[in-house]
N, C-alpha and C positions, 0 to 999 in steps of 0.2 A: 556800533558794530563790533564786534569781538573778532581779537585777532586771530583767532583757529575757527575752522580751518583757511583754508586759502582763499577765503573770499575776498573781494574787492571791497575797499571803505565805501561808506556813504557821504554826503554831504549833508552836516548837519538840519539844512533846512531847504526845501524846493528853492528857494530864491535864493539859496549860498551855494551855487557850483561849485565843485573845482576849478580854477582856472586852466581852460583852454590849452595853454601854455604846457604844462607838464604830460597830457596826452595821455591820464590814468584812465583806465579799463574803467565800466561799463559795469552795471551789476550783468547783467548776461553776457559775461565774459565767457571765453571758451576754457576746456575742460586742461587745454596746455598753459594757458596763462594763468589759471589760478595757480597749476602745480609750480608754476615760476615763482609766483608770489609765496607760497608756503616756500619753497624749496630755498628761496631767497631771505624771508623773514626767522625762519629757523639758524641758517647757518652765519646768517648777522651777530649772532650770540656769538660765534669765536672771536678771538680778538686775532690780531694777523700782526704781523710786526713790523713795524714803520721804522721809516729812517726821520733825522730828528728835522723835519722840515714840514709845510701847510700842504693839506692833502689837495691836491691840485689837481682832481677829477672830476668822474660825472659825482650829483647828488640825485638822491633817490626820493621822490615825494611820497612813494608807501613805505620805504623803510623807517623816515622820518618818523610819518603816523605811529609805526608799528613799535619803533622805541621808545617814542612817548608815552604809549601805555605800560612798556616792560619795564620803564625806569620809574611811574607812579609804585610798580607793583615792589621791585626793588626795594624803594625807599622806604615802604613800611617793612618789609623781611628784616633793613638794617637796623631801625628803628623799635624792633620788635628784640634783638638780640643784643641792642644797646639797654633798652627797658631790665630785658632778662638779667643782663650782667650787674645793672644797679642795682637789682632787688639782690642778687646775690651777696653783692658787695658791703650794703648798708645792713647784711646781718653781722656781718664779720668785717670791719674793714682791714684789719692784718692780711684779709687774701688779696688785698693791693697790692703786696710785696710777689704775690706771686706769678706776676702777670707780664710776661718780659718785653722786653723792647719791642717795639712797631705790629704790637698782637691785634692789632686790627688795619696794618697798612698794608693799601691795598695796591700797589704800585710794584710793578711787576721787577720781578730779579732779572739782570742785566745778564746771566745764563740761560735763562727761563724765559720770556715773556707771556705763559700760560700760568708760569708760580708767580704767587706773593710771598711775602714775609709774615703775613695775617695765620695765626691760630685758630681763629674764629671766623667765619663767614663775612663777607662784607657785602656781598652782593651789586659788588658795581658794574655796571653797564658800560661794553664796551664800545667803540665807534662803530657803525654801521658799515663799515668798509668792505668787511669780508661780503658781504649780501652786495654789495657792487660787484665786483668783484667776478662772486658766482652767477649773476645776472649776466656780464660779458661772459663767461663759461658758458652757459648757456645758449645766448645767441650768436656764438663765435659759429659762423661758416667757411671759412679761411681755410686754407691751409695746414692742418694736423702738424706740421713738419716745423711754421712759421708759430703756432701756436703761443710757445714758452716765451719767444722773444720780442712778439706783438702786446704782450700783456706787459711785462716789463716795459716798454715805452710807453702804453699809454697808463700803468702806475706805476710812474715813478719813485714815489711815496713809501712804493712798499719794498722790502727787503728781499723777500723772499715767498713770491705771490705764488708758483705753484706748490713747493711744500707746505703752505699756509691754507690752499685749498685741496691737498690730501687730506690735512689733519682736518677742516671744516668735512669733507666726505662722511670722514670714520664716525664725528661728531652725531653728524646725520641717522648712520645705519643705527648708533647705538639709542639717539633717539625716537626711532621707528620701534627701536626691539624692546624697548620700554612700554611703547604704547599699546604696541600688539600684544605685552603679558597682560595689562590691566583688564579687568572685568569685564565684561559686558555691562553690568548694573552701574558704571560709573559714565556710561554714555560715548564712550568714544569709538564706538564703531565705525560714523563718520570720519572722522580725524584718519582711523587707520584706515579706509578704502581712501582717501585722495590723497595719504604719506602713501600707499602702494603703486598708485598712478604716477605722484612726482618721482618714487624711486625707478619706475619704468625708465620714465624719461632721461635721468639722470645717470641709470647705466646704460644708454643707449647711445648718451654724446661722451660718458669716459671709455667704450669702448672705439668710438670715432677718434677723440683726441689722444688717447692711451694716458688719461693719467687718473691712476686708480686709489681708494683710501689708504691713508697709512697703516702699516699693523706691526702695532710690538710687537 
């Protein structure tokens, strides 16, 4: 099963369920819980900023699924620009010297936790946290007012959970408006009619909770 658009996984084989246990959706899930699942496996890509302690929340059984394949896919992009550099390198190896400290580390600046110190692409996958995260964003019914401080207690983990799902929002729209310049002849027409329905949704509970994307 491919993870776009928002559909629910399968089970590899009629006699391997899911287990019972985790309560995942149904192929004829309804047309709000797919836009969760996109709306959720998209913004799992931000990474959010943790205090240095075990994330001590819910775990997610489709975001799991859903990183496993983004981190197969990852792993050849790294592998691909690991390739590229050595072929570069074994023509010349003097451009050794020109490749400075930590140009492919990928371990985020203690100012920054969205920068690296990498000059080159590393392509690593971040924890799935934020897609937790946006999933309780989601089905928060509470309070508007208790909102910021109910999320803080139940992740404690994270630093700073609502700025961390502005900047996942912004992430969001700029991903939609990517998809909606692409062609028609490259198939994503689908993809953008149910990114249009998950952004329905989506400004419908930030104008409920009041918290809206970040903008430079």
């Amino acid at each position: 099963s491919e993870p776009f658009p928002g559909e629910p996984y399968q089970p590899p084989t009629k006699d391997k369920q899911f287990p019972p246990q985790v309560q995942y959706p149904v192929e004829t899930a309804s047309a709000e819980t797919k836009a969760t699942l996109l709306l959720c496996r998209v913004m799992s890509l931000v990474p959010m900023k943790l205090r240095n302690d075990m994330w001590n929340a819910d775990v997610d059984f489709d975001l799991a699924a859903f990183h496993s394949l983004v981190r197969i896919l990852k792993r050849a992009l790294r592998q691909l620009v690991e390739a590229s550099l050595c072929s570069v390198l074994l023509l010349d190896l003097d451009r050794v010297r020109l490749l400075p400290s930590g140009f492919m580390c990928a371990s985020p600046k203690k100012e920054n936790h969205l920068q690296t110190p990498a000059v080159l692409p590393t392509f690593m996958l971040p924890r799935a946290c934020m897609g937790i995260v946006v999933r309780h964003f989601l089905e928060y019914d509470g309070d508007p007012a208790t909102f910021a401080k109910e999320t803080g207690m139940k992740f404690p983990c994270c630093y700073q959970p609502i700025v961390d799902l502005q900047g996942a929002f912004a992430f969001w729209e700029n991903v939609r408006r990517c998809v909606d310049a692409l062609p028609e002849s490259l198939g994503v027409s689908d993809l953008s009619y149910e990114m249009k329905i998950a952004t329905d949704i989506l400004t419908k509970k930030q104008k409920r909770l009041g918290i809206f994307p970040l903008t430079v």
